[in-house]
Residue frames as qw, qx, qy, qz and C-alpha x, y, z in Angstrom:
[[0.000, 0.889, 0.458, 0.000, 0.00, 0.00, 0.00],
 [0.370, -0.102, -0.024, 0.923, 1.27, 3.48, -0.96],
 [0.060, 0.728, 0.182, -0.658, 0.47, 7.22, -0.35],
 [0.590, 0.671, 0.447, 0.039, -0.85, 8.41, -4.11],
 [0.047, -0.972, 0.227, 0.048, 1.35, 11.68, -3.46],
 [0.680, -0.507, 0.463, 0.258, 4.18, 9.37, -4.29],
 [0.671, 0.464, 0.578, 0.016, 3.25, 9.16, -7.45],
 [0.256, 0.762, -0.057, -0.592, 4.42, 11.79, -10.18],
 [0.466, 0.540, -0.548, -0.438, 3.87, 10.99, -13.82],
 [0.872, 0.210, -0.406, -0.173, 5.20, 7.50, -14.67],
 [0.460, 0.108, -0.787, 0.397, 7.15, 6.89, -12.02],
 [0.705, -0.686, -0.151, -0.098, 6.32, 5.96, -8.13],
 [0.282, 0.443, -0.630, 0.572, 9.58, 7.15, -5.35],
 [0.762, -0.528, -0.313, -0.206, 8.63, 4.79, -2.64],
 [0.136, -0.677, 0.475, -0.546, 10.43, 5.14, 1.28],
 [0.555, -0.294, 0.216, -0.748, 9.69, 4.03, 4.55],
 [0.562, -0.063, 0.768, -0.300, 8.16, 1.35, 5.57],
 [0.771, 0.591, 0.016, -0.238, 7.26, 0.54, 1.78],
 [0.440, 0.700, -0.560, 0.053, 10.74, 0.59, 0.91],
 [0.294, -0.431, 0.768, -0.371, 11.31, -1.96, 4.15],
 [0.708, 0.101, 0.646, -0.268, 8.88, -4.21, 3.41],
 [0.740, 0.622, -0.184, -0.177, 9.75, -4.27, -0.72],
 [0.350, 0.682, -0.594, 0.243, 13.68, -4.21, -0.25],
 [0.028, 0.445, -0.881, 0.157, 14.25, -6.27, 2.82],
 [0.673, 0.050, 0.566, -0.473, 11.11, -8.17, 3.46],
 [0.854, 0.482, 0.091, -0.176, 10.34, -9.20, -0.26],
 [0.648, -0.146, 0.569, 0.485, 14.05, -9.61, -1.18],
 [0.521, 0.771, 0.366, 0.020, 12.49, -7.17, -4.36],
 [0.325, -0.408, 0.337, 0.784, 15.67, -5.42, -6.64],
 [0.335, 0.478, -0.296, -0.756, 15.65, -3.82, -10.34],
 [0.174, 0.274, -0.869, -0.374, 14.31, -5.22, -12.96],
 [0.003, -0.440, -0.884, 0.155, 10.98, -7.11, -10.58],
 [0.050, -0.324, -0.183, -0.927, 7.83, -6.09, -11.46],
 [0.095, -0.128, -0.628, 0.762, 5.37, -4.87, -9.24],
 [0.160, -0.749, -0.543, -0.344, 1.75, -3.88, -7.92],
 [0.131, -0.194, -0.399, 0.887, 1.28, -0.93, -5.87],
 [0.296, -0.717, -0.573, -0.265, -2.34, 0.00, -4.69],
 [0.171, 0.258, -0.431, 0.847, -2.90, 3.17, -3.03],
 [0.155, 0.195, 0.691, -0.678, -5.17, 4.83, -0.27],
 [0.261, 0.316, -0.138, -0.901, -7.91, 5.36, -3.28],
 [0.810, 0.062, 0.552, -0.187, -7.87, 1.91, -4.47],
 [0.391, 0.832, -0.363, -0.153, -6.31, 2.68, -7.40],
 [0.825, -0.250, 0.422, 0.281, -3.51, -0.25, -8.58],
 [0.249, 0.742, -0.557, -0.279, -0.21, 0.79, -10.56],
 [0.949, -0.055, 0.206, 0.234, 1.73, -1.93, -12.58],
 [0.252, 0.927, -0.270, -0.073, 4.67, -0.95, -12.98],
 [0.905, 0.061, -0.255, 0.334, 8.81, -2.59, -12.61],
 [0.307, -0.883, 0.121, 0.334, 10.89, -1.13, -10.08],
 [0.456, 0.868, -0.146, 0.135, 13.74, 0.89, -12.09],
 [0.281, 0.467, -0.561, 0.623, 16.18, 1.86, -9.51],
 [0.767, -0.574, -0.283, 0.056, 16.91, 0.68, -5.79],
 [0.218, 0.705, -0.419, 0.529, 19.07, 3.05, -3.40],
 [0.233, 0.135, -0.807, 0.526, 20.13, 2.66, 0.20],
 [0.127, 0.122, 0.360, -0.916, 16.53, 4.82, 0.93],
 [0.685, 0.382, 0.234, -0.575, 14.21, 4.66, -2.05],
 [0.412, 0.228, 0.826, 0.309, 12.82, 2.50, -4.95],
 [0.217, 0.331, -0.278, -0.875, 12.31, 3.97, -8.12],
 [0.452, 0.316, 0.832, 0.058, 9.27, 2.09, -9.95],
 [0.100, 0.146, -0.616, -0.767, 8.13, 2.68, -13.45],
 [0.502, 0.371, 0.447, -0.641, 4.56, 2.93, -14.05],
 [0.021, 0.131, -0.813, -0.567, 3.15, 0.74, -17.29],
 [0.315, -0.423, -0.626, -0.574, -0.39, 0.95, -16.75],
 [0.184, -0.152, 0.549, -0.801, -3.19, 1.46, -14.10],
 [0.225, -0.347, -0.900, -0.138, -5.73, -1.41, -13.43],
 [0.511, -0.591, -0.294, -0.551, -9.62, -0.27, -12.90],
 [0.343, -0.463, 0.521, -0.630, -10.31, 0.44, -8.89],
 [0.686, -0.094, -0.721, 0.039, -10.14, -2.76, -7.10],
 [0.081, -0.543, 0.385, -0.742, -11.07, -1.25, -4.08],
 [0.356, -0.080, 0.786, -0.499, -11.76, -4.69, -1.88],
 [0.125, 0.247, 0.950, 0.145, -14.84, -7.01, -3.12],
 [0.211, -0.109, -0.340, -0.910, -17.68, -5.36, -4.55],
 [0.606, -0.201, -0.753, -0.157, -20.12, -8.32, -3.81],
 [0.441, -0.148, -0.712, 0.525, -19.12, -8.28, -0.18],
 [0.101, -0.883, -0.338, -0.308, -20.80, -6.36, 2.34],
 [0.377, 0.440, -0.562, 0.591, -19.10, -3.56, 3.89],
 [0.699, -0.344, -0.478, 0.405, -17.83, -4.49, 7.89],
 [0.229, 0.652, -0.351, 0.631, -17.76, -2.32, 10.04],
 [0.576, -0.184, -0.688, 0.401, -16.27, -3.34, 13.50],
 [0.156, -0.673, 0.221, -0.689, -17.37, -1.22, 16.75],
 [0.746, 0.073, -0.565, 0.343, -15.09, -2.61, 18.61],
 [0.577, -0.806, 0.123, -0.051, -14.61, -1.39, 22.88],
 [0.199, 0.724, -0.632, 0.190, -11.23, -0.98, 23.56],
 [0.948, -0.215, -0.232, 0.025, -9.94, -4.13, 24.86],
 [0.532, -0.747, 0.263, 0.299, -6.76, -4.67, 27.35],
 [0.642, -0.500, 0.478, 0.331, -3.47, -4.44, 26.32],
 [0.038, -0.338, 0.687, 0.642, -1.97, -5.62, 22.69],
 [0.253, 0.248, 0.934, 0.044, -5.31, -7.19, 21.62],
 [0.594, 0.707, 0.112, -0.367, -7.08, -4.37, 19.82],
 [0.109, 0.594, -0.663, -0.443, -3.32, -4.80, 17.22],
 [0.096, 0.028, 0.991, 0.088, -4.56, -8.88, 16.68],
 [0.314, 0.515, 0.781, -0.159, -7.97, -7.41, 15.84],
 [0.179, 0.828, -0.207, -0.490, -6.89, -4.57, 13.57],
 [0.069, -0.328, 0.871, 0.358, -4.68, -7.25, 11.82],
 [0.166, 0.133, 0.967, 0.138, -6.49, -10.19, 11.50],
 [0.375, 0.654, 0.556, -0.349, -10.00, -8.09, 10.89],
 [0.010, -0.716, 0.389, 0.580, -7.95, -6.73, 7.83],
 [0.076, -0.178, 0.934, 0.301, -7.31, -9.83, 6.44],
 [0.231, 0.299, 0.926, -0.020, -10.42, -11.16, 6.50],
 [0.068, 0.509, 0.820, 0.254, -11.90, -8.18, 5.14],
 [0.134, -0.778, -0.355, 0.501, -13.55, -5.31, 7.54],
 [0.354, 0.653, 0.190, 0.642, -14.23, -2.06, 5.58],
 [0.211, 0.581, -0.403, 0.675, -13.24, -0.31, 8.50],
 [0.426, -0.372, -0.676, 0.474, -13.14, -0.35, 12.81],
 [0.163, -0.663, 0.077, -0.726, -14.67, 2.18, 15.09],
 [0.588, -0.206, -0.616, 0.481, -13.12, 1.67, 18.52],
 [0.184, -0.637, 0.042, -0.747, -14.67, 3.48, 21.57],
 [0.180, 0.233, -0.843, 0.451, -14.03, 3.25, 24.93],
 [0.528, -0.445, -0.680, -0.246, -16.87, 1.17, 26.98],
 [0.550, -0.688, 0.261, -0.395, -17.82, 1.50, 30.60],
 [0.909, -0.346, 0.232, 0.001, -16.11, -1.87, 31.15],
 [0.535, 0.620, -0.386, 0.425, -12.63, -0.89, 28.68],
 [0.725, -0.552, -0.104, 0.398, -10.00, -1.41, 31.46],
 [0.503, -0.052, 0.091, 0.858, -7.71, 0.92, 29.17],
 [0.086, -0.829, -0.137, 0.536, -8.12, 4.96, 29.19],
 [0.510, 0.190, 0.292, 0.786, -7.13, 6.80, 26.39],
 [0.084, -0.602, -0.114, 0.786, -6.48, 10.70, 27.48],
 [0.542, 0.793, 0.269, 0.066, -7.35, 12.81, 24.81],
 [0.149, -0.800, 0.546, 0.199, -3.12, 13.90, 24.87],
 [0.401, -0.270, 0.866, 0.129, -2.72, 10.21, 23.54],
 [0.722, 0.585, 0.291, -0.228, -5.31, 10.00, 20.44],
 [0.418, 0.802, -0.279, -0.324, -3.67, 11.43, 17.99],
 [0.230, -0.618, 0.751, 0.031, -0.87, 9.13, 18.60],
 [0.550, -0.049, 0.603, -0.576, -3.09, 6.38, 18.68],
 [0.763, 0.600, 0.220, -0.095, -4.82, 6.58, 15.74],
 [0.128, 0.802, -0.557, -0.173, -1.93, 7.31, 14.26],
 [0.223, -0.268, 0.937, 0.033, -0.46, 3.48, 15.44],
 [0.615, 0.255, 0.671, -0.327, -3.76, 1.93, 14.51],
 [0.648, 0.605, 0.222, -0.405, -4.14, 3.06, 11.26],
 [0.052, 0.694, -0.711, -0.100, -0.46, 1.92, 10.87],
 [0.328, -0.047, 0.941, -0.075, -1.48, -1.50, 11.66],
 [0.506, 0.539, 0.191, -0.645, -4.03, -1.24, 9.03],
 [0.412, 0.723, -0.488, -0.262, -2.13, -0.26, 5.94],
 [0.143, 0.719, -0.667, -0.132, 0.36, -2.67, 6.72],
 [0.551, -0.038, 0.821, -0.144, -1.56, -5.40, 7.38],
 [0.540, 0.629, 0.304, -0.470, -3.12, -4.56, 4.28],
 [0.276, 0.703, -0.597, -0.271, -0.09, -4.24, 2.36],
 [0.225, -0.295, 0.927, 0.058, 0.92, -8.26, 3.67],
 [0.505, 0.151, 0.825, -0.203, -2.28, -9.36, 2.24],
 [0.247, 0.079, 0.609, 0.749, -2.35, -7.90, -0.85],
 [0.198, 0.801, 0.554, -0.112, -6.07, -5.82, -0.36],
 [0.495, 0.285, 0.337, 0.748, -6.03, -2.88, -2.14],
 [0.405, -0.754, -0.130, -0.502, -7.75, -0.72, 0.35],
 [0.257, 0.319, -0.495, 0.766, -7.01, 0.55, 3.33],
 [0.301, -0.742, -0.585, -0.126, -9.77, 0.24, 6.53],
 [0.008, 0.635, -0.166, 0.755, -10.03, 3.09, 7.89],
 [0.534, -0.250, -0.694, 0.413, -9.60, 3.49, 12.09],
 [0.115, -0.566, -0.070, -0.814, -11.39, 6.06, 13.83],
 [0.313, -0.112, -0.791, 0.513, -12.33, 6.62, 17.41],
 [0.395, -0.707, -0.161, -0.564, -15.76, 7.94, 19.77],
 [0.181, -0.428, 0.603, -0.648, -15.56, 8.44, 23.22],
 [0.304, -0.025, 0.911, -0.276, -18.10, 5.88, 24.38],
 [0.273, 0.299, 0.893, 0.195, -20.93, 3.88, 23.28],
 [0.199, 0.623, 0.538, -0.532, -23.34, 6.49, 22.50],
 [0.271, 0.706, -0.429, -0.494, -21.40, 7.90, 20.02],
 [0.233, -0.341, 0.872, 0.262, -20.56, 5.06, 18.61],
 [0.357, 0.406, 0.815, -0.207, -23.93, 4.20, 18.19],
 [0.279, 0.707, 0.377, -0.529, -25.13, 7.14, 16.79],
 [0.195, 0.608, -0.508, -0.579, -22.93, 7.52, 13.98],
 [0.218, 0.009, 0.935, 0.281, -24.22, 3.83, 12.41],
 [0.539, 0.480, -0.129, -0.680, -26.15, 3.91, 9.03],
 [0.149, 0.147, -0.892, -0.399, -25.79, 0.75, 7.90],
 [0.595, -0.176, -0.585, -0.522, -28.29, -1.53, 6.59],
 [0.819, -0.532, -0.215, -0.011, -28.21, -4.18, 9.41],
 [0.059, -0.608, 0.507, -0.608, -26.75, -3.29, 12.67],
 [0.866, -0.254, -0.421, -0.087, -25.98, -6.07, 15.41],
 [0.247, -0.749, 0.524, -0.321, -24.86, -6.44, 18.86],
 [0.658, 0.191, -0.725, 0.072, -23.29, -9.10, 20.63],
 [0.499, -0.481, 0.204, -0.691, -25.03, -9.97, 23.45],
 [0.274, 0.107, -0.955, -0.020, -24.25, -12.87, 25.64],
 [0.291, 0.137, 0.606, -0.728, -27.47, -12.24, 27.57],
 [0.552, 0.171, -0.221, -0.786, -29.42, -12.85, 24.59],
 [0.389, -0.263, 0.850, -0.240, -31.65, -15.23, 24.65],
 [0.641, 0.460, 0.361, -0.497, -33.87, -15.20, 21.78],
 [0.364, 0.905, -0.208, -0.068, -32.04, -14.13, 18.83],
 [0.780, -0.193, 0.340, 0.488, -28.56, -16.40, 17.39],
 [0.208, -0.589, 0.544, 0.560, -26.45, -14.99, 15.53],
 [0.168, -0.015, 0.929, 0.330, -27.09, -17.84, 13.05],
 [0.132, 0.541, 0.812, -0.173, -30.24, -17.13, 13.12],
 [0.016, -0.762, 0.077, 0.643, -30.05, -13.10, 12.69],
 [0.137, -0.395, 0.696, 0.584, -27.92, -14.08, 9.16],
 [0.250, 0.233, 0.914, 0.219, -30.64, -16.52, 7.88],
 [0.220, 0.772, 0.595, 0.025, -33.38, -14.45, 7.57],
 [0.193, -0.794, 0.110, 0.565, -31.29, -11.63, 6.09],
 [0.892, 0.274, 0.222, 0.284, -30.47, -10.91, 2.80],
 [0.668, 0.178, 0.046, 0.721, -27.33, -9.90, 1.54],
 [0.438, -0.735, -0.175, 0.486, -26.55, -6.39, 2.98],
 [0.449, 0.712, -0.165, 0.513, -24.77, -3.33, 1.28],
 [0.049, 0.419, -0.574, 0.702, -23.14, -2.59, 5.12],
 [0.758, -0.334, -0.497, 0.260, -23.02, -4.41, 8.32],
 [0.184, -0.719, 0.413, -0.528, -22.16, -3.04, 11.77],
 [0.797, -0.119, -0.552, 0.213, -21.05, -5.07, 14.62],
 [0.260, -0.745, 0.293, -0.540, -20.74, -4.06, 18.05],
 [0.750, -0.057, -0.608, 0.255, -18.64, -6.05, 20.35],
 [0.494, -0.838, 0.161, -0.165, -17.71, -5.33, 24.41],
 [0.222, 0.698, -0.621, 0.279, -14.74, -5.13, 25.68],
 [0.244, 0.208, -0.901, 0.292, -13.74, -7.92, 28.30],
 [0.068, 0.208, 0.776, -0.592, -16.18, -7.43, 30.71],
 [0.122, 0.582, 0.799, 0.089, -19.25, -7.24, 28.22],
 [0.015, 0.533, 0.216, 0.818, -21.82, -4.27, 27.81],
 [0.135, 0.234, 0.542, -0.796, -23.37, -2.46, 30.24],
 [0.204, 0.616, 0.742, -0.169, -27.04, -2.58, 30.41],
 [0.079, 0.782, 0.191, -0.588, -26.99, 1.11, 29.61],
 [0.021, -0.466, 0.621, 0.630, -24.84, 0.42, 26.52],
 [0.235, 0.238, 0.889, 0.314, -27.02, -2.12, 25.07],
 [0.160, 0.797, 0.480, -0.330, -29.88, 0.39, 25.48],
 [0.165, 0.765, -0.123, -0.610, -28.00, 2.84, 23.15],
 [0.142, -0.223, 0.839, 0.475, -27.22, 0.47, 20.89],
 [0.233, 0.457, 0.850, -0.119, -30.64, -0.83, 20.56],
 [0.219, 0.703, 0.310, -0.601, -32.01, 2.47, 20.44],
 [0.096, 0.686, -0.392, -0.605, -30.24, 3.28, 17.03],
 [0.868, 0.310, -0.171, -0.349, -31.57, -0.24, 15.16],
 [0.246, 0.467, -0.849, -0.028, -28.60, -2.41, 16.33],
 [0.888, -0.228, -0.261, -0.302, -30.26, -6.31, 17.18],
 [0.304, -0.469, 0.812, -0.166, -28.54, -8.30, 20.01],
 [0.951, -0.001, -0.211, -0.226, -27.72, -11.79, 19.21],
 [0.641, -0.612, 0.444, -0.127, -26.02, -14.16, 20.66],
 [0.342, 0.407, -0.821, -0.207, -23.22, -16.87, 19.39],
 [0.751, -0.019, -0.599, -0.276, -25.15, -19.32, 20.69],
 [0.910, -0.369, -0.190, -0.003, -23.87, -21.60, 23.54],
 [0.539, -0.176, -0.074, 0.820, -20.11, -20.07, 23.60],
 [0.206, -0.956, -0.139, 0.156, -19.01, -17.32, 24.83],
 [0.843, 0.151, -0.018, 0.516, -15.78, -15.74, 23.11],
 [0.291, -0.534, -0.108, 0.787, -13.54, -13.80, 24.38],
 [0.072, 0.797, 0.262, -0.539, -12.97, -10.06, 22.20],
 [0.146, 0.556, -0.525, -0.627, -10.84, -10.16, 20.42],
 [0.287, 0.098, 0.892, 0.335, -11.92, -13.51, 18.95],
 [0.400, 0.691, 0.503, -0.332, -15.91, -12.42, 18.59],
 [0.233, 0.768, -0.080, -0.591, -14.45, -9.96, 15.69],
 [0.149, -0.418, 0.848, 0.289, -12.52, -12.46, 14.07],
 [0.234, 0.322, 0.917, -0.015, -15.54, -14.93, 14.13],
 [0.397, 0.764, 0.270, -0.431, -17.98, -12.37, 12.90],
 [0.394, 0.745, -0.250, -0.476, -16.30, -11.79, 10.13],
 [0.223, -0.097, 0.955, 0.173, -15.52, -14.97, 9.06],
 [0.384, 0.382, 0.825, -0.160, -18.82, -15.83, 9.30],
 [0.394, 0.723, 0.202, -0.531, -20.30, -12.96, 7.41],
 [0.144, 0.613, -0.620, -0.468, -17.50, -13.37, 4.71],
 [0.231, 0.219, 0.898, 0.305, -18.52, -17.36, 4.30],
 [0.259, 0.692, 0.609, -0.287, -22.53, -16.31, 4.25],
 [0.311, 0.901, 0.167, -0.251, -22.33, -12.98, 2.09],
 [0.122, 0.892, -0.300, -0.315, -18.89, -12.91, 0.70],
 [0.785, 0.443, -0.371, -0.224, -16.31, -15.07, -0.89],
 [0.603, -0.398, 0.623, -0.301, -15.09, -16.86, 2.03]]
C-alpha cells in the first residue's frame, strides 16, 4: 500500500516502511515487477527501475480499474470497545485480512484501558499503521479506515448501515445464526462487540435504540478479540467469498 502523493507521472519514489517491506522483506531489486495500490484503491503496474540505500524507483506501465476490496461483499464495520493491552493490534490485523471495511473503537464502561485525549492522535496514528500494513501483507487494495468515539453512545449514533448487530451474551432469543438466515445480503453491516467485561445494560440500550439487534453466538461465549474475528468470518462465508 502506498500514499498516491508518491506518485508523479510515470514513475512511483517509494520510502519508509514501503521501501522496508519491498527491499528487505520481499528480497524485491531492479528489474521485478510490481503492484502498488494506493489509499484510493487505485492499482499501478509498474517494474521497479532503480533501488538506493533509501528509495525505490518504480516505473509505471499501466493502471488497473479500482479494485477497491470485493464489490459483492458487504461492507464491515467493526465497533469494537477498547480491549486490554496488545489485543485491539490482533484485531486490527487479523480483521484486515479477513476483510472489515473499517473499525470504530470506543471506549466502553467496562474498557480497562483509558485513552487521554493527549494520547489520540498518537493512537490513531499506530492503529491506522497496523491497518495499511496489514493490508499491504495481504495484498487488499484498500485501506480500513480506524477512527475513534468516546463511548458507546457515540458510537452508536454515527451507524447507518443496513443491518446493525450487537453481541449480546445475555441474549436469549435471537442467534447470531439465526439473525444471518433471515437476512439478505446487505450493502453494510455493523457489529458491536464489548470489551472484556461485556456491555453495560446502559450500553445495550443505546445500541438498541439506534436499530442495532442483540444476538447471541449461541452456547459459547468468546472472548474479544476472537468475537471480531468470528464475525467476520462468518459474514465473509454467508455474504462474501469466504
Amino acid at each position: 500500500m502506498i500514499n498516491s502523493g508518491k506518485v508523479s507521472g510515470d514513475y512511483a519514489t517509494l520510502d519508509g516502511d514501503v521501501y522496508n517491506h519491498m527491499v528487505r522483506v520481499l528480497r524485491m531489486g531492479s528489474g521485478d515487477s510490481v503492484q502498488l495500490a494506493d489509499e484510493n484503491g487505485n492499482v499501478r503496474c509498474g517494474v521497479i527501475e532503480q533501488v538506493t540505500r533509501e528509495r525505490v524507483t518504480v516505473r509505471i506501465s499501466s493502471l488497473l480499474d479500482n479494485a477497491a476490496g470485493d464489490s459483492e461483499a458487504p461492507r464491515i464495520t467493526i465497533c469494537q470497545a477498547l480491549p486490554k493491552g496488545d489485543k485491539i493490534d490482533l484485531i486490527l490485523q487479523k480483521g484486515t485480512e479477513l476483510g472489515a471495511h473499517d473499525f470504530r473503537l470506543f471506549g466502553g464502561c467496562r474498557s480497562v484501558v483509558r485513552i487521554r485525549d493527549d494520547q489520540l492522535t498518537g493512537r490513531l496514528e499506530r492503529w491506522n499503521r497496523i491497518t495499511s500494513e496489514a493490508a499491504r501483507q495481504c495484498g487488499r487494495s484498500d485501506v480500513p479506515a480506524v477512527s475513534w468515539r468516546s463511548g458507546a453512545q457515540e458510537a452508536a449514533d454515527d451507524s447507518g448501515q443496513e443491518l446493525r448487530l450487537i453481541l449480546w451474551e445475555g441474549e436469549r432469543e435471537r442467534t447470531l445464526k439465526e439473525a444471518l438466515a433471515l437476512q439478505a445480503k446487505p450493502v453494510s453491516v455493523a457489529v458491536a462487540i464489548g470489551p472484556e467485561g461485556g456491555f453495560d445494560p446502559l450500553e445495550l440500550r443505546h445500541f438498541t435504540r439506534q436499530g442495532f439487534q442483540p444476538v447471541s453466538l449461541g452456547s459459547r461465549i468468546l472472548r474479544t478479540e476472537t468475537a471480531s474475528i468470528a464475525i467476520l468470518a462468518i459474514m465473509q462465508y454467508v455474504w462474501g467469498d469466504l
